[in-house]
C-alpha positions as CSV (number, residue, x, y, z in Angstrom):
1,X,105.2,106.5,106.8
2,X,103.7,108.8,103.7
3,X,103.5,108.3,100.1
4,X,101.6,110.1,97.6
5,X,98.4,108.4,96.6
6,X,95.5,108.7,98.5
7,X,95.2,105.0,97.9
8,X,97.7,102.7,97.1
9,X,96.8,99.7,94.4
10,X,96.3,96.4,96.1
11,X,99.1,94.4,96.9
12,X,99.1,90.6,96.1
13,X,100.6,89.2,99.2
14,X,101.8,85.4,99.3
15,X,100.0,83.4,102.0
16,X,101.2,84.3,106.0
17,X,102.6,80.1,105.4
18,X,104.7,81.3,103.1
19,X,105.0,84.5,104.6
20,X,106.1,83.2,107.8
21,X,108.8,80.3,106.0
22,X,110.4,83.3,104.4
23,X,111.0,84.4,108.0
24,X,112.2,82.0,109.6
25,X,114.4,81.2,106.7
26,X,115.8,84.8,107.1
27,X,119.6,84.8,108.0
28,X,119.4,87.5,110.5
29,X,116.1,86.0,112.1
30,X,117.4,83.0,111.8
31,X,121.0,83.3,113.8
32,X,118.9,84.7,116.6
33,X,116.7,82.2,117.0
34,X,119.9,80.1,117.1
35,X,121.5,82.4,120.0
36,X,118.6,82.4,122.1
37,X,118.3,78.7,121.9
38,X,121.8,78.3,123.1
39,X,121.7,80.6,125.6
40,X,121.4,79.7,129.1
41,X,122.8,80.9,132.6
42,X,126.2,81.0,131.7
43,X,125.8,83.8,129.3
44,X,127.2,86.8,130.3
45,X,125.8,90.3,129.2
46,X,126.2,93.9,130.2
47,X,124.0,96.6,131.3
48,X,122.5,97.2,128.0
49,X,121.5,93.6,127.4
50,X,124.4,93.0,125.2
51,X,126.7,90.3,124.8
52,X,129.9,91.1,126.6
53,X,133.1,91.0,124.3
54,X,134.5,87.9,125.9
55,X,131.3,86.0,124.9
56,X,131.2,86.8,121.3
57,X,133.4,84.4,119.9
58,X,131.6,81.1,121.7
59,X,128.5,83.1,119.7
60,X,129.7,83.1,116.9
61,X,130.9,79.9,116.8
62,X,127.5,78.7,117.5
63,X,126.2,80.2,114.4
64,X,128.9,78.3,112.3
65,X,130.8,81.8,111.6
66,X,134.2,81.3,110.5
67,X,136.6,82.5,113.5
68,X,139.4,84.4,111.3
69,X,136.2,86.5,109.8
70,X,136.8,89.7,110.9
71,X,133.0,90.6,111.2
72,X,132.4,87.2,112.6
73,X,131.7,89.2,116.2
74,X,129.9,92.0,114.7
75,X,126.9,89.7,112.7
76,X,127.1,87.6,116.3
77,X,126.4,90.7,118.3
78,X,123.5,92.1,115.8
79,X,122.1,88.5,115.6
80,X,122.0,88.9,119.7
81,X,120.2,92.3,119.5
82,X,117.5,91.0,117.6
83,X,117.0,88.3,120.2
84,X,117.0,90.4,122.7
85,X,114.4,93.3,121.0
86,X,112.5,91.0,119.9
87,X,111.8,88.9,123.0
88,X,113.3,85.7,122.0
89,X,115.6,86.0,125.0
90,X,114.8,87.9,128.3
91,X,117.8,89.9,130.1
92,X,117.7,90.4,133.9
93,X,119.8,93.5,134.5
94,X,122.6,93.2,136.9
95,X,122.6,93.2,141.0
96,X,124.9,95.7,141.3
97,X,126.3,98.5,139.5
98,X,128.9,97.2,136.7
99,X,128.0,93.4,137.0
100,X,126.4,91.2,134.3
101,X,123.1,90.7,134.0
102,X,121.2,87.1,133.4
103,X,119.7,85.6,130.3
104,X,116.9,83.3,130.0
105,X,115.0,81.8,126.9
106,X,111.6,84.5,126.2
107,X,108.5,83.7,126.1
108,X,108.3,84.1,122.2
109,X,110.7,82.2,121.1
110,X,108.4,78.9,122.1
111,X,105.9,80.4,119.9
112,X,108.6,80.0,116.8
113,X,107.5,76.0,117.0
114,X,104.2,76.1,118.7
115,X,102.6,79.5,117.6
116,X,101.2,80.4,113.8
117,X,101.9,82.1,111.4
118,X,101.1,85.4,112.6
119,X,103.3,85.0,115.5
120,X,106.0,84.1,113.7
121,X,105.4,87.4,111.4
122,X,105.0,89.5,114.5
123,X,108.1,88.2,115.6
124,X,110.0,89.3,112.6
125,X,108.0,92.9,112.3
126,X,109.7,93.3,115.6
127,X,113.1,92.4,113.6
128,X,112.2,94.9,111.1
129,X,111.8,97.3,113.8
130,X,115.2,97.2,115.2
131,X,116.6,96.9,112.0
132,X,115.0,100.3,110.6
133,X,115.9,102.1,113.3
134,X,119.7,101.1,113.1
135,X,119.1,102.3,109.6
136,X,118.4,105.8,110.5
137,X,121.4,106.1,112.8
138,X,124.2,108.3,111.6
139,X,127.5,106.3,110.7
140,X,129.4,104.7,113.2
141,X,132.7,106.4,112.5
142,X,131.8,109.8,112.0
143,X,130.3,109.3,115.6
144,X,133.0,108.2,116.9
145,X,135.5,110.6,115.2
146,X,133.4,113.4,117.0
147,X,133.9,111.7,120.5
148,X,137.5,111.6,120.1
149,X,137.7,115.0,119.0
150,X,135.2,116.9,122.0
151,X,134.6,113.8,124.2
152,X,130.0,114.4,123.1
153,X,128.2,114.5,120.2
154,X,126.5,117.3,118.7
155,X,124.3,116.0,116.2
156,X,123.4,119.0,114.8
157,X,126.9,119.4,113.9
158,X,126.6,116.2,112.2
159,X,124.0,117.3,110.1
160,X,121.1,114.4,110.9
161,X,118.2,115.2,112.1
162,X,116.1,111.6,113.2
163,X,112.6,113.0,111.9
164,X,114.4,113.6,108.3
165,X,116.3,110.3,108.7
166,X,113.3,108.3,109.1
167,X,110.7,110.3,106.7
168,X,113.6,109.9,104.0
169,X,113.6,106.1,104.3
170,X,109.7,105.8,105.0
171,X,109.2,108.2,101.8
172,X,112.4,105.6,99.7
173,X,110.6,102.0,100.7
174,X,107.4,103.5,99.7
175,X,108.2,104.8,96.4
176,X,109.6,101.5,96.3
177,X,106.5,99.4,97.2
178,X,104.5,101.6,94.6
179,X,106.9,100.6,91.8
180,X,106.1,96.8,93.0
181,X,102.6,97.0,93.0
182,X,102.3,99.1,90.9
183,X,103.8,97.4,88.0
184,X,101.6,95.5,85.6
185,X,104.0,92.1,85.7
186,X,104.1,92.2,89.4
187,X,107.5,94.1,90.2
188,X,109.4,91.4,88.6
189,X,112.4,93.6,88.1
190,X,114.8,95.7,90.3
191,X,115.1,99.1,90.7
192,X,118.6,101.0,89.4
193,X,119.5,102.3,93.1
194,X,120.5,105.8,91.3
195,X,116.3,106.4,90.0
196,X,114.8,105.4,93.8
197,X,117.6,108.2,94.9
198,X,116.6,110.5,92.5
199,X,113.0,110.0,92.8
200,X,113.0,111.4,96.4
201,X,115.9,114.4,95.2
202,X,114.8,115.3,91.4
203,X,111.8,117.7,91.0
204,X,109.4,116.3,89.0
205,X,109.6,119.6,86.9
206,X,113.4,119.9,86.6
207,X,114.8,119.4,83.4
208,X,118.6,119.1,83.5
209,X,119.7,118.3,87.2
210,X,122.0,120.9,88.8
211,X,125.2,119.8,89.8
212,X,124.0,120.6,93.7
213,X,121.1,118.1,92.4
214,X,123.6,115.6,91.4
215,X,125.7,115.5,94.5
216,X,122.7,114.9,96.6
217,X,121.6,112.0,94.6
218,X,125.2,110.6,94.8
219,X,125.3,111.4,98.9
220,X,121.7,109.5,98.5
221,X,122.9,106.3,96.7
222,X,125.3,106.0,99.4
223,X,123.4,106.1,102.3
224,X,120.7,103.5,100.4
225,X,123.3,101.3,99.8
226,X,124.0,101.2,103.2
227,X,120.4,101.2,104.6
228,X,119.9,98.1,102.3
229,X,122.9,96.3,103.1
230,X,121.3,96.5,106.6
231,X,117.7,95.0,105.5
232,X,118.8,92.7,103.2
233,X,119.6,90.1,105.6
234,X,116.1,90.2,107.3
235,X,114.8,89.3,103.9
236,X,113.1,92.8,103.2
237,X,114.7,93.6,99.9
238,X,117.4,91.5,97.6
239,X,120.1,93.9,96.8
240,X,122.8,94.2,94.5
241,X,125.3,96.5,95.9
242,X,127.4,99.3,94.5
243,X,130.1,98.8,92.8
244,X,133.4,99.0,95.3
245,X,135.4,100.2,92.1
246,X,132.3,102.4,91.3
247,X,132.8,104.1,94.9
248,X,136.3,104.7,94.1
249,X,135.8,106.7,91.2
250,X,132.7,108.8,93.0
251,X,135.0,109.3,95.7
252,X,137.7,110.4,93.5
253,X,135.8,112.0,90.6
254,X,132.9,113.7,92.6
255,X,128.8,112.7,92.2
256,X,128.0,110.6,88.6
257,X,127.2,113.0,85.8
258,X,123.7,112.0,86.0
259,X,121.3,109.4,87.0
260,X,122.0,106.3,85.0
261,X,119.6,105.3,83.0
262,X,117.7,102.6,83.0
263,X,118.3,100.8,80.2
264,X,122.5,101.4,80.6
265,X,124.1,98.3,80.3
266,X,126.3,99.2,83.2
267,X,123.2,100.2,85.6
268,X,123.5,97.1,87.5
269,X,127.2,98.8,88.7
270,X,125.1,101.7,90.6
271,X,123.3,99.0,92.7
272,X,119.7,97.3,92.1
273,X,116.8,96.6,94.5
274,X,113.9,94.7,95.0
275,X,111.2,93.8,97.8
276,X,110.5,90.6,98.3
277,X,106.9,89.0,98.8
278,X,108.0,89.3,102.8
279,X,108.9,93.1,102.4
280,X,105.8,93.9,100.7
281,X,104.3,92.1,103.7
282,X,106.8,94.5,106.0
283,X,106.0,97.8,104.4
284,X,102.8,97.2,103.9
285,X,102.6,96.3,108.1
286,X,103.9,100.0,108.6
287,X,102.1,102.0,106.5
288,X,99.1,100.3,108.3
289,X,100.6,100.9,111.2
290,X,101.1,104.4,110.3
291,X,97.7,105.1,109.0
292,X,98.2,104.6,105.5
293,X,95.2,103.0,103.2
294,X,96.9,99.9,101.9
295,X,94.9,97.1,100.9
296,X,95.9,94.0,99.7
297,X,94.1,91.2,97.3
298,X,91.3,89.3,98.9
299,X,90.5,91.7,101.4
300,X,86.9,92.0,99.2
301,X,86.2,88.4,99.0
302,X,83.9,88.1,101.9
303,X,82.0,91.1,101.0
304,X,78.8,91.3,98.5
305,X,79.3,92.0,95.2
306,X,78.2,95.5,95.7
307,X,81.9,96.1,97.5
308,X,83.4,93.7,94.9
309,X,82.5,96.2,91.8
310,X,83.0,99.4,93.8
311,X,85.7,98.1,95.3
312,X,88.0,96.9,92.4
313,X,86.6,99.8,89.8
314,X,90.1,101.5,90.8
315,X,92.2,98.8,90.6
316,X,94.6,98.0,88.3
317,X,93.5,95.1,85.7
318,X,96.0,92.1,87.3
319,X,94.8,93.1,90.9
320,X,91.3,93.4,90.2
321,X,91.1,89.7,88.1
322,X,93.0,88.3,91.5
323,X,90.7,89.2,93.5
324,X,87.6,88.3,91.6
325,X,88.8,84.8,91.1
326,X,89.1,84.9,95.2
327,X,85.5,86.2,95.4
328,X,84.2,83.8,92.7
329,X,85.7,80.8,95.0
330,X,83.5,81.4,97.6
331,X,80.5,81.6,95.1
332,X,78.3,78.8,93.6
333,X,77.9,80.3,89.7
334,X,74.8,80.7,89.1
335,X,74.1,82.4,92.6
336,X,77.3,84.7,91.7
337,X,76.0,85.9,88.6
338,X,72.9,87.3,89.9
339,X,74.6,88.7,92.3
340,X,77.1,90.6,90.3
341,X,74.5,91.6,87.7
342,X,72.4,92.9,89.9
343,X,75.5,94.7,91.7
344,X,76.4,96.2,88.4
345,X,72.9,98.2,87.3
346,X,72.6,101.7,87.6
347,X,72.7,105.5,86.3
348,X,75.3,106.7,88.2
349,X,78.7,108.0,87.4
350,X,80.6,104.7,88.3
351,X,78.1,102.0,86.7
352,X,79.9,101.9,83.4
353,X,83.1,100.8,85.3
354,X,81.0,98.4,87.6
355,X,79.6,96.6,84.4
356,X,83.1,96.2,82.9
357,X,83.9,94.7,86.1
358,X,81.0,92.5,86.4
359,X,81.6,91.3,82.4
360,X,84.9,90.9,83.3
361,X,83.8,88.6,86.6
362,X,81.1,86.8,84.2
363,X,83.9,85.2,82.2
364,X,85.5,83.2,84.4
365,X,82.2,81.4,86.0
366,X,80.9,78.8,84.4
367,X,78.0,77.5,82.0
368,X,76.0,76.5,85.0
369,X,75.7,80.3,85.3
370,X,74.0,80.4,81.6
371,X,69.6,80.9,83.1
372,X,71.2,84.1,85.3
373,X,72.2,85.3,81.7
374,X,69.2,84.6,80.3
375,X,67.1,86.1,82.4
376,X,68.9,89.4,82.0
377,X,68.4,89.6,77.8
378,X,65.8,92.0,77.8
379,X,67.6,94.4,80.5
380,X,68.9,97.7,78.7
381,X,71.4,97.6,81.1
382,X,72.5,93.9,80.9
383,X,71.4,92.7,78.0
384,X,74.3,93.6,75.9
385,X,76.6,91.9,77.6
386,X,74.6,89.1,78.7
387,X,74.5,88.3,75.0
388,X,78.7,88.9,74.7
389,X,78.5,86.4,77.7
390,X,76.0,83.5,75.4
391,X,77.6,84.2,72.3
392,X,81.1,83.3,73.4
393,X,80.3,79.9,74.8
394,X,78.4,79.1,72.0
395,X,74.9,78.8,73.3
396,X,72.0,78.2,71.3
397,X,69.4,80.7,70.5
398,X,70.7,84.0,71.3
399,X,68.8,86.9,70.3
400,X,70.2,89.5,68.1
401,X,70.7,92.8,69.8
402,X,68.4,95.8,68.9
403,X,70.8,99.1,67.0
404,X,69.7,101.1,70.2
405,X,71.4,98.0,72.2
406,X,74.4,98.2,70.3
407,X,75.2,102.0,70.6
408,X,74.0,101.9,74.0
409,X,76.3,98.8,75.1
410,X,79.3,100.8,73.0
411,X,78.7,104.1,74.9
412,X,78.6,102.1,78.2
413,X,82.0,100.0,77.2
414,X,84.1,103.7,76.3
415,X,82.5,105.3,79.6
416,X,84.2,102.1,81.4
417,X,87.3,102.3,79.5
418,X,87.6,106.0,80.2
419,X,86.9,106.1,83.9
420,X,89.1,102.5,84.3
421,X,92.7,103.8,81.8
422,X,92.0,107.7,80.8
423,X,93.0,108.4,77.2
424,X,94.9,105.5,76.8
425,X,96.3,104.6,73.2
426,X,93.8,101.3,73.5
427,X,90.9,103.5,73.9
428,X,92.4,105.4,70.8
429,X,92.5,102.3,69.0
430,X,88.6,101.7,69.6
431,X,87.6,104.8,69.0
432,X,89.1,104.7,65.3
433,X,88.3,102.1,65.1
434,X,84.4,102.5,65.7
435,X,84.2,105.6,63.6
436,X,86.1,104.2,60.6
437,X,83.6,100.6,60.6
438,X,80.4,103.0,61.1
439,X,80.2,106.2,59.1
440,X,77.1,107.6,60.4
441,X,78.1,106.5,64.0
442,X,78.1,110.1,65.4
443,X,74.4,110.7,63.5
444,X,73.0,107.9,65.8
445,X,75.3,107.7,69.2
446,X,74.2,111.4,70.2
447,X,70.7,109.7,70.4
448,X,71.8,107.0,72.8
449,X,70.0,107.8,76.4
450,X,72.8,106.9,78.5
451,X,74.2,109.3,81.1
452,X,77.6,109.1,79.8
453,X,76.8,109.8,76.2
454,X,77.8,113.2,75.9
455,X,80.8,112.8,77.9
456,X,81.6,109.9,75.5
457,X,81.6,111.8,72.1
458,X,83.4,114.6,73.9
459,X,86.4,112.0,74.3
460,X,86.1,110.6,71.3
461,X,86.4,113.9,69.4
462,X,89.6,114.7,71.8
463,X,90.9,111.6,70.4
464,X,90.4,110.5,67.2
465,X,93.5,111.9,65.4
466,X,91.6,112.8,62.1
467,X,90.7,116.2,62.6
468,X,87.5,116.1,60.4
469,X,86.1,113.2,62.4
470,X,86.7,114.6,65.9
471,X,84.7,117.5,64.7
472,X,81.8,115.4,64.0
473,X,82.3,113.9,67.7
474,X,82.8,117.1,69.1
475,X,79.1,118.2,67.3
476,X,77.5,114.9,68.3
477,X,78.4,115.3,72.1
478,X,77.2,119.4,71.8
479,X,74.1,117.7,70.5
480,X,73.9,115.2,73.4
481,X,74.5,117.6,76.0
482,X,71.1,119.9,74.3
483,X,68.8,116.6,74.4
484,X,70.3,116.2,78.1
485,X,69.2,119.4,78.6
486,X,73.1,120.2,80.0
């Protein structure tokens, strides 16, 4: 499985408890365990390991499926597979040539009740398995129709290649798992089915779609609709399918004129999808698998605070809080503050981001962390925000910062801000914000003997939106860069 970052942003998984309820509470999982619990010696099943016709009813039965449902038989037999792949039963093939085989209860389903969670999630990653690769398969009926027709299949004829198949689904969940984690309230809302199509199909560079362009994301949306259909039950995504009526019309009408939009009020007719917590769990299991740098929340909070700063200066502000409050529970406060302050000193190119880090640590510990503060006042790299730190609980006695303490701590807060969000419109905001309160601001900050200062100005001047005071900036970092001797 590929995606496009080098590194993903960390995932915030739910606990493998919960995790592994979710499973078990899957329907698909869920009806096998039931089948291989009531399976026994008098359970007849061909040379593949399958149930044989004449035993699909009794199966279905057992998992309480209505007998005039005319897929009754079909969600008993794909219940059975996944017993069978996923060792919950074990199949003894057949004496002789066209007789049944034997069944007996496997090994893993006794560790459903007396394993832990990780068995239980192995189990269903095994699911998942079986399940994706049935997803890959080409349809059913266009098989067969072929069969009829030349008595083999040719599946070049029929246009799928497995490779493509499965790198178009890998390269669909992942986009998909990056627009979860990704997404600064936690992937709280599905995905139009027509923009995950078109995010695989669509050029990034291409303005109006070609009608070619068009039917491809149409053929797209119906093969994902499909695929999830298929994953839904296993409790990897929650899916609202497309509309049948909508079909009709594609069918009738050719592909949809373009890729609806997200905020359409009919959007939801195109189909919408979401992971779950387990299928963040799922994906995130096969990009491992597959090689991929994943990481997930908590991962750092056994490390020092070293790893803690370096580790979370690339993550996104709700990731990086979670898994500082996971660090900080394993911490006494005052021990954890030293730590992390001395973690954050330093002139090289990622100190700034470490310190905002390490600020952004220090405010959820508390006051019994106030003599590691302390001790820090006179630091010119901590002292600044030592005294942020003492000033917003209200301590007593707080020294006033030097000027020099002041531009320094600003340059070191934009150099963070800069390397944490780019040019973002709330750096855009400070920087007016600074050179509108202090009107000789760029006189004094090219002074400031901080590595970043010239760097610093340069962003500022790119910008400020007044032209007149970007030229100042621009000036004051030329400045900088001569005292640097750069």
């Amino acid at each position: 499985m590929s995606v496009s970052p080098a590194t993903l942003p960390p995932v915030l998984l739910h606990s493998e408890a919960e995790l592994a309820r979710a499973a078990l509470a899957t329907p698909l999982l869920s009806r096998a365990v039931r089948l291989a619990r009531w399976a026994g010696p008098e359970t007849r099943v061909g040379a593949g390991g399958e149930l044989v016709e004449a035993q699909l009813p009794a199966a279905a039965a057992e998992l309480g499926l209505d007998a005039g449902d005319p897929d009754a038989a079909a969600y008993a037999s794909e219940a059975w597979r996944i017993a069978v792949d996923t060792g919950l039963v074990e199949v003894t093939d057949a004496q002789e040539e066209g007789g049944e085989g034997t069944v007996t209860q496997g090994e893993e389903l006794a560790l459903l009740s007396s394993g832990g969670p990780q068995d239980v999630l192995g189990i269903w990653l095994g699911a998942l398995d079986t399940v994706y690769a049935d997803a890959t398969v080409p349809d059913m009926e266009d098989l067969l129709d072929v069969l009829e027709e030349k008595g083999e299949v040719d599946f070049a004829e029929l246009g799928w290649d497995p490779q493509a198949e499965a790198d178009f689904l890998d390269g669909v969940l992942g986009n998909l798992y990056l627009l979860t984690v990704g997404d600064a309230a936690g992937g709280e809302g599905p995905v139009p089915l027509p923009a995950l199509a078109a995010s695989m199909i669509v050029p990034d560079d291409m303005g109006e779609p070609t009608d070619d362009v068009l039917e491809q994301v149409s053929d797209a949306m119906m093969k994902l609709d499909d695929q999830f259909r298929l994953f839904e039950p296993l409790g990897l995504v929650e899916y609202q399918p497309v509309d049948e009526a909508l079909m009709a019309e594609i069918d009738e009408t050719g592909p949809v004129a373009e890729p609806a939009p997200v905020d359409d009020e009919d959007v939801t007719r195109y189909g919408m999808v979401r992971l779950t917590p387990l299928g963040l769990y799922g994906i995130r299991a096969r990009m491992l698998e597959a090689g991929v740098d994943a990481p997930a929340v908590g991962e750092l909070a056994d490390k020092g605070a070293d790893v803690l700063l370096e580790g979370t200066s690339g993550f996104p502000q709700a990731a990086a809080q979670a898994e500082i409050e996971q660090w900080l529970a394993r911490h006494e406060p005052l021990g954890a503050a030293r730590e992390l302050m001395a973690a954050a000193r330093g002139g090289d190119e990622g100190a700034p981001l470490r310190r905002l880090r390490c600020q952004q640590a220090l405010s959820l510990v508390g006051d019994e962390a106030e003599p590691a503060l302390r001790e820090v006042l006179d630091d010119p790299e901590l002292g600044g925000l030592a005294r942020v730190w003492l000033t917003e609980r209200g301590a007593a006695d707080v020294p006033a910062p030097s000027e020099a303490l002041v531009f320094w701590l600003t340059i070191d807060t934009i150099a963070a801000q800069l390397a944490a969000e780019g040019n973002s419109e709330e750096l855009q905001g400070l920087v007016e914000g600074l050179a509108q309160q202090h009107s000789g601001f760029f006189a004094t900050a090219w002074r400031v003997e901080h590595p970043a200062t010239a760097d610093v100005l340069e962003a500022m001047g790119r910008l400020h939106p007044d032209k007149k005071v970007a030229k100042e900036a621009r000036k004051a970092a030329f400045k900088a860069r001569s005292q640097q001797g750069l």
